[in-house]
C-alpha positions in Angstrom: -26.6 -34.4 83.4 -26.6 -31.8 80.7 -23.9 -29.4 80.2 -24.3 -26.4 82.4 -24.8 -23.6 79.6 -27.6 -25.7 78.6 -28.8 -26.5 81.7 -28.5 -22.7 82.3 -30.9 -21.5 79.6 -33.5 -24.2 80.5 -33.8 -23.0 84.1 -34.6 -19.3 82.2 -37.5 -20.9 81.0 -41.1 -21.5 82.8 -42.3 -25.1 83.7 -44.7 -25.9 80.4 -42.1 -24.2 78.4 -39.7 -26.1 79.4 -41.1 -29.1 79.6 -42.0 -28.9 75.9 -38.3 -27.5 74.7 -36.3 -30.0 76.5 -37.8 -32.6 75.5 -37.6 -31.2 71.5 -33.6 -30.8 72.9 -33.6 -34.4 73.7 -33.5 -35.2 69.4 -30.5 -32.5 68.9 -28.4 -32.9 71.6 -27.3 -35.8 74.3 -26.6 -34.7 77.5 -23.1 -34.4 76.7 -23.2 -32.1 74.1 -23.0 -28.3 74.3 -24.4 -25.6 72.1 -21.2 -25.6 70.1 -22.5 -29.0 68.8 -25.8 -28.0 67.6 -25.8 -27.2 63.5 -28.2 -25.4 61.5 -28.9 -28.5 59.1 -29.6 -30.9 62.2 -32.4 -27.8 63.3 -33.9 -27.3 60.2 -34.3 -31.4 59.4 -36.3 -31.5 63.1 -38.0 -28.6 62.9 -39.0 -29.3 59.0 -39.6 -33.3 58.9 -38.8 -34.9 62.0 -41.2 -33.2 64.2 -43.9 -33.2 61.7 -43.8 -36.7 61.2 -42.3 -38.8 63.3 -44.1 -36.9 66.7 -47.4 -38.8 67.1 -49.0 -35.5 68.6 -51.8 -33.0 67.4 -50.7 -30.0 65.1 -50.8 -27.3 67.9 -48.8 -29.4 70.2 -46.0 -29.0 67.2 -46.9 -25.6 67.0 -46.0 -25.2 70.9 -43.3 -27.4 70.9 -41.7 -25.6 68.1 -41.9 -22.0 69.6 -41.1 -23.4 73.2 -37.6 -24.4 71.5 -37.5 -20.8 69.8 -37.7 -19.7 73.3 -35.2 -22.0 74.6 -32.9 -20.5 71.8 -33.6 -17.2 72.7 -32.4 -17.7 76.5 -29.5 -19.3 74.9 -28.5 -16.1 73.2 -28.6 -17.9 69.6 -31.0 -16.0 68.0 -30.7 -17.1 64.4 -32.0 -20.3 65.8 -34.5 -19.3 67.5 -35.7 -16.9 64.6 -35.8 -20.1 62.6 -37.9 -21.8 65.1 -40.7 -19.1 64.7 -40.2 -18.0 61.3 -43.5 -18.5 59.7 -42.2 -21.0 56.7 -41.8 -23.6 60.0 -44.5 -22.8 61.0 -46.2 -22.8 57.9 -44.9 -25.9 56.5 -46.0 -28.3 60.1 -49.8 -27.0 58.9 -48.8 -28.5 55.4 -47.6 -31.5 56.7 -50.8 -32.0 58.7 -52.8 -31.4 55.8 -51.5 -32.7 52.7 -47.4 -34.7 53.0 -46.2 -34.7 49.0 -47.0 -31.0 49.0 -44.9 -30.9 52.7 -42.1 -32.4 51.5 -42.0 -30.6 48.2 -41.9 -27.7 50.1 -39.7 -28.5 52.7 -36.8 -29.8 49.8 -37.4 -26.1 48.9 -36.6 -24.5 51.9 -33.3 -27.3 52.8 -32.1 -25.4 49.2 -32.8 -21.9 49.9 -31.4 -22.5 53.8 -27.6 -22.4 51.9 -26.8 -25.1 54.8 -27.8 -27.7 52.8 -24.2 -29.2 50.7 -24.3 -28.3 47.3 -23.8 -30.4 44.4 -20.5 -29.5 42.3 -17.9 -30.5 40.0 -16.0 -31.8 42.6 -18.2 -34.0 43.9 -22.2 -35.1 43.8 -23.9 -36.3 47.1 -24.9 -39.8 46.9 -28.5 -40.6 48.2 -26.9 -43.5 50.1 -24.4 -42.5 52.2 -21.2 -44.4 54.3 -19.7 -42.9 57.5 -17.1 -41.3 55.8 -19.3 -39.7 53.3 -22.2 -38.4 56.2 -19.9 -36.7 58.1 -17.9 -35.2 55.2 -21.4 -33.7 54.4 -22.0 -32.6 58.2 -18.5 -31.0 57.7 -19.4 -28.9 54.1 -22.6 -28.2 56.1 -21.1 -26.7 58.8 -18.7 -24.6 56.7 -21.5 -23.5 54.9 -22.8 -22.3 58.3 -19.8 -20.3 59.1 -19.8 -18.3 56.2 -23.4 -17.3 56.1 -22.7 -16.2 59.9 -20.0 -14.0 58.5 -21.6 -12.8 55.8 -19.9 -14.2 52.9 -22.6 -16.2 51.9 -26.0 -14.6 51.9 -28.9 -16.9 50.7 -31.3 -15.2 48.2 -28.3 -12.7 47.0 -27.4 -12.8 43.2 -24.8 -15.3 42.7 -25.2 -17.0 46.0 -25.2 -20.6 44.8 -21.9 -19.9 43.2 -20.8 -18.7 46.2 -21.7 -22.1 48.1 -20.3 -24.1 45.5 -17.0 -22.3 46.2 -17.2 -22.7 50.0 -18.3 -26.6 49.6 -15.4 -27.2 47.5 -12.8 -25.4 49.4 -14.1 -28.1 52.6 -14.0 -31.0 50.5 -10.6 -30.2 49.3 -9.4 -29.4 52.9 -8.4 -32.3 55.6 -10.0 -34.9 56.6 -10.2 -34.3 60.3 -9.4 -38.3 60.9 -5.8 -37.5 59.1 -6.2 -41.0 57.8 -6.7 -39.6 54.0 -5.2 -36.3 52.0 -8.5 -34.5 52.1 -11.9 -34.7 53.4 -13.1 -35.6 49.0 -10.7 -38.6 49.4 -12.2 -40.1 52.4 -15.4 -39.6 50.5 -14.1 -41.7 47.2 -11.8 -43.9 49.1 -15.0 -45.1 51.3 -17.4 -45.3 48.2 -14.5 -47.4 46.1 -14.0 -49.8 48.9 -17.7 -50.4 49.3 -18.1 -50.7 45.4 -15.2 -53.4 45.5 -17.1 -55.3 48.2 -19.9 -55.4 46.0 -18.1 -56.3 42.9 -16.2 -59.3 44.7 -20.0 -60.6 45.8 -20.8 -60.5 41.9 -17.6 -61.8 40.2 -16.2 -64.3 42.6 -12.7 -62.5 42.3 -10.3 -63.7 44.9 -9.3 -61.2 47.8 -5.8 -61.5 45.9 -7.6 -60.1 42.6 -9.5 -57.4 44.3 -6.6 -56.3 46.2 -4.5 -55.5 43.2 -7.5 -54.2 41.0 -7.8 -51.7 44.0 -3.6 -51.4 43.4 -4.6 -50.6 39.7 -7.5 -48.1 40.5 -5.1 -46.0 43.0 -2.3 -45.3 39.8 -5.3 -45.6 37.2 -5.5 -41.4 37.6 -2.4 -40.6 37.2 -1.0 -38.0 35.1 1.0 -40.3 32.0 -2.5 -42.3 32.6 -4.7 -39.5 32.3 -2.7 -37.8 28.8 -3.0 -41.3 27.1 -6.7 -41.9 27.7 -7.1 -38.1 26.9 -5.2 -38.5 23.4 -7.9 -41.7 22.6 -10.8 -39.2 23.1 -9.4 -37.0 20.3 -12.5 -38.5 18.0 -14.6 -37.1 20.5 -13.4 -33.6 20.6 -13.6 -33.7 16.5 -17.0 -34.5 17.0 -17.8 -31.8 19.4 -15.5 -29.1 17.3 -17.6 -30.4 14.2 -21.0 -29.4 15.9 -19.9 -26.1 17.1 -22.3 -23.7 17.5 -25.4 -25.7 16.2 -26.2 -28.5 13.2 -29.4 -29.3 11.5 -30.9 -33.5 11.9 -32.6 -34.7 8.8 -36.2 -35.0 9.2 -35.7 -38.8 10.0 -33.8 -37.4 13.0 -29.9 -38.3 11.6 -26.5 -36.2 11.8 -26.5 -34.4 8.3 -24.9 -36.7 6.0 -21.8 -34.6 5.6 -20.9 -34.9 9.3 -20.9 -38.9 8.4 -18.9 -38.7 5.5 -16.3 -36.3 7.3 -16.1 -38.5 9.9 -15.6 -41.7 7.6 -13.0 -39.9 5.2 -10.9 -39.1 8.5 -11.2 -41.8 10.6 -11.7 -44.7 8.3 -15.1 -45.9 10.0 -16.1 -48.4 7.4 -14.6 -50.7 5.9 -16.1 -53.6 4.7 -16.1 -53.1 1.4 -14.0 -51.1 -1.0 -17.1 -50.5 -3.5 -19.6 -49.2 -0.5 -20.0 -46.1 -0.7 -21.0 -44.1 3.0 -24.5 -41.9 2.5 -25.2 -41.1 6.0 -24.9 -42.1 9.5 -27.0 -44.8 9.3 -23.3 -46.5 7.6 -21.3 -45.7 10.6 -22.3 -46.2 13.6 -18.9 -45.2 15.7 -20.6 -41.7 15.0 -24.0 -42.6 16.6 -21.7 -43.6 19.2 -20.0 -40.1 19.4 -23.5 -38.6 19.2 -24.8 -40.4 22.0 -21.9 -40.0 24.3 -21.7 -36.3 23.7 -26.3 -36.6 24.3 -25.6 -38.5 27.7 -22.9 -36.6 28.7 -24.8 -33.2 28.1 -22.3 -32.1 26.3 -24.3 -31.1 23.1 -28.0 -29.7 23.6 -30.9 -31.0 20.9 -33.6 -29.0 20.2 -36.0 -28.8 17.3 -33.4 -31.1 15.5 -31.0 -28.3 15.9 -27.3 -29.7 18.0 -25.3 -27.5 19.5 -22.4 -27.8 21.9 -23.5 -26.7 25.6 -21.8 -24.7 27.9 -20.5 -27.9 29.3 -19.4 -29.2 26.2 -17.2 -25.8 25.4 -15.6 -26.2 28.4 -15.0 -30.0 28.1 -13.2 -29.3 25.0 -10.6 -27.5 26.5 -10.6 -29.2 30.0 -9.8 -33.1 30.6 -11.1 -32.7 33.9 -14.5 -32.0 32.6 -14.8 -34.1 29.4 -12.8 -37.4 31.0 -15.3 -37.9 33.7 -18.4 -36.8 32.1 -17.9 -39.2 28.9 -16.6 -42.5 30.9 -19.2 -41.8 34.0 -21.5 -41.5 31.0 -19.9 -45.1 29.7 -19.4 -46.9 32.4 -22.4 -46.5 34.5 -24.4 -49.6 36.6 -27.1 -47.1 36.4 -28.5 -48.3 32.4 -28.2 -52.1 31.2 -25.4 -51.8 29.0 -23.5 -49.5 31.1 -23.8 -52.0 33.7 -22.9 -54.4 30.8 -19.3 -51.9 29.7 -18.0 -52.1 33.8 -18.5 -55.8 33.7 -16.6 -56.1 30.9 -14.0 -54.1 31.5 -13.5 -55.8 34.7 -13.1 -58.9 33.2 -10.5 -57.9 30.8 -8.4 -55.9 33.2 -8.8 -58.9 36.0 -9.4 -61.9 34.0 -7.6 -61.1 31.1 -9.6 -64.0 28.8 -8.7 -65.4 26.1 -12.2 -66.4 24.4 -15.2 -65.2 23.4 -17.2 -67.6 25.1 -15.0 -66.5 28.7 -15.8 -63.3 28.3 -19.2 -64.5 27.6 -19.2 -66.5 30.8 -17.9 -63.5 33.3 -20.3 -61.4 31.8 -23.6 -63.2 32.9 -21.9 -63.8 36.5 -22.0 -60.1 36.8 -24.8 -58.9 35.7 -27.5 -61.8 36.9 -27.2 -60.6 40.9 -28.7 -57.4 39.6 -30.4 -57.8 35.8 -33.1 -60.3 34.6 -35.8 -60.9 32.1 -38.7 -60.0 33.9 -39.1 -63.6 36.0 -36.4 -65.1 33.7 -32.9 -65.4 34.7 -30.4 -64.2 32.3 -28.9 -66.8 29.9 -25.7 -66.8 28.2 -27.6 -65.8 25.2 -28.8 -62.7 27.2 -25.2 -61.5 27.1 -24.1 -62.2 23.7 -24.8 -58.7 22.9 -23.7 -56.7 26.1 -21.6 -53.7 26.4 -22.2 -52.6 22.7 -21.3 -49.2 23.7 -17.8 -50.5 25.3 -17.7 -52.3 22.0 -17.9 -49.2 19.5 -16.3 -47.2 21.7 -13.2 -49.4 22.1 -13.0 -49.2 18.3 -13.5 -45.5 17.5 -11.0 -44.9 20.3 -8.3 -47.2 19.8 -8.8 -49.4 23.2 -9.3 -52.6 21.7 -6.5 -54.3 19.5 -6.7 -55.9 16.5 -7.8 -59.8 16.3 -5.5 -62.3 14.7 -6.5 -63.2 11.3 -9.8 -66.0 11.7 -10.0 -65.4 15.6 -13.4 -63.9 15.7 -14.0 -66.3 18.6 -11.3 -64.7 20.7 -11.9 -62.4 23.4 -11.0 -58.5 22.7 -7.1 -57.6 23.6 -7.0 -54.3 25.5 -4.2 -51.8 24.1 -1.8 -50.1 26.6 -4.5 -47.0 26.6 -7.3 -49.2 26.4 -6.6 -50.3 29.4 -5.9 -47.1 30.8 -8.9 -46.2 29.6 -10.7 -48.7 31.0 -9.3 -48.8 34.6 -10.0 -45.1 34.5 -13.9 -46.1 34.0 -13.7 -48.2 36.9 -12.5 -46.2 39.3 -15.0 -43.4 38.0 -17.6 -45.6 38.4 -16.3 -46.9 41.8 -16.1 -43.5 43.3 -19.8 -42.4 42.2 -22.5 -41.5 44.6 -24.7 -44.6 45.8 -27.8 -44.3 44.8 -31.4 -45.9 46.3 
């Protein structure tokens, strides 16, 4: 038995009408619910994908069905919904669908964006394709706040400066409670649900014990702490000369290098090469800790490249002054399951922060448990020859950073010994990489 305001409007409504409206109702609402429990988002995904394709009916029947909910709307006295029910974009866009779908659903993605319903991605937090319980509803909740300010006018789609204005809405949600009061805030039910289903999936691939994934979780809940946080900041200073050095714009060589002062620079201050007293550095091609800096800074976004010209971006200027900017975006950029050897850097770090091995061929050993559930050469398996190689970024970076210690004279065959801020470091990538969005 619906809910007799609903039941109210439907009895406005003639006998076809309401035929078609309630039975459009019947995918928004159960019989429970009330209008206060219908949403803008939940309208606009029916009206804009799920009747078009899921409703094995001709195009006019749509049509009909789509108005006779407008109507339905209307009786209900919520008339932005029922303007968006015969607006001619939903109207327009069930034709499209009949007609041609990649063109449909380019054009529907448009109209979720210009909506201002849909969550916005921010700073604080980007929307992961695949999403838990925890994460859905958050995104229901930013939705509906979202909502609430375009009824009151705070938030006006199309207006100059809108999106900033949803960013500032979505954030102020996420940073408010989490309505089951079992976490701080609706972002750390969010990150808590993503980290617990990235440890799952970790344990399947290691083999770690419940024991060893319960205090790596211990680990990852201090690992952003604030003495944590200024020690792995400190190890980034490299970084930040890098960016400082490349200012407002430098010039690659026509064999697409850093300018060979940059290299020497870097080498006279940091000490880059050293294998031989009588080498003399000519250019970056002799130091590759700075085609490390330059690709970190690439990947991050943090510099911009064009015509062989580099220049810092605006998200680079701000990193350089913000640790909440440039920590995540370089160590998301690092340790990331997305690329091969980013995949490559969170397997090893997990092995030295859990396993703590003590050779090369260990190391060696946890490295291809990890990474053949999800990496393989073509048909081939991986081999322990595959991984000899792996995590050449961590590698480099671990040097130029100060994360790795130095080996004991004729241990080459000895696994790598984390410093107290490489291991910060490191735990820090982890639960970066634990708490980002799942994708497909």
């Amino acid at each position: 038995m619906r809910t007799f305001l609903v039941e109210q409007a439907l009895r406005r409504l003639d006998p076809a009408t309401r035929t078609n409206a309630e039975t459009a109702l019947d995918s928004l609402l159960t019989e429970e619910d009330d209008w206060s429990d219908l949403e803008q988002l939940d309208l606009q995904e029916f009206l804009w994908y799920q009747l078009p394709t899921k409703w094995l009916t001709d195009t006019t029947e749509l049509h009909e069905i789509a108005w006779a909910l407008g109507d339905l709307f209307e009786c209900a006295g919520l008339d932005r919904y029922a303007d968006l029910c015969r607006s001619a974009s939903t109207h327009e866009l069930l034709a499209l669908w009949a007609h041609d779908r990649e063109p449909a659903r380019r054009r529907m993605r448009d109209l979720m964006a210009e909506s201002g319903v849909v969550p916005p991605e921010t700073a604080l937090l980007t929307w992961g394709a695949m999403q838990g319980l925890a994460e859905y509803g958050a995104h229901r909740l930013v939705s509906a706040a979202l909502e609430a300010a375009v009824v009151d006018g705070s938030l006006v789609p199309g207006r100059r400066g809108w999106r900033a204005v949803a960013g500032r809405v979505a954030d102020r949600r996420l940073r408010g409670p989490d309505p089951s009061g079992e976490h701080a805030s609706l972002l750390e039910s969010v990150e808590e649900e993503r980290q617990q289903h990235w440890l799952a999936d970790v344990q399947r691939r290691t083999g770690l014990s419940d024991g060893e994934v319960a205090a790596l979780a211990t680990d990852l809940a201090g690992a952003a702490g604030r003495e944590a946080v200024a020690a792995v900041s400190g190890s980034l200073e490299p970084l930040r000369w890098f960016l400082g050095q490349v200012g407002d714009g430098v010039t690659k060589t026509a064999h697409d290098y850093l300018p060979p002062q940059l290299a020497l620079d870097g080498n006279e201050r940091y000490g880059w090469f050293e294998l031989s007293p009588h080498f003399k550095v000519r250019g970056e091609r002799d130091v590759p800790e700075l085609t490390l800096l330059n690709e970190l800074a690439r990947g991050s976004r943090l510099v911009t490249l064009r015509h062989r010209r580099l220049a810092l971006s605006a998200r680079g200027r701000a990193a350089l002054v913000d640790d909440d900017s440039l920590i995540p975006a370089v160590l998301g950029q690092l340790f990331t399951s997305a690329t091969w050897d980013g995949d490559a850097s969170l397997g090893l770090a997990l092995t030295l922060v859990c396993e703590e091995p003590s050779a090369r061929t260990e190391v060696s050993a946890s490295l291809l448990r990890y990474l053949s559930d999800r990496w393989s050469r073509g048909e081939t398996p991986l081999s322990i020859l595959d991984v000899g190689g792996a995590a050449r970024r961590l590698r480099t970076a671990s040097r130029v950073f100060g994360w790795f210690g130095p080996r004991e004279p004729r241990s080459t065959q000895g696994a790598p010994v984390l410093t107290d801020v490489g291991r910060a470091a490191l735990l820090l990538g982890i639960r970066i990489a634990a708490r980002a969005p799942k994708e497909m």
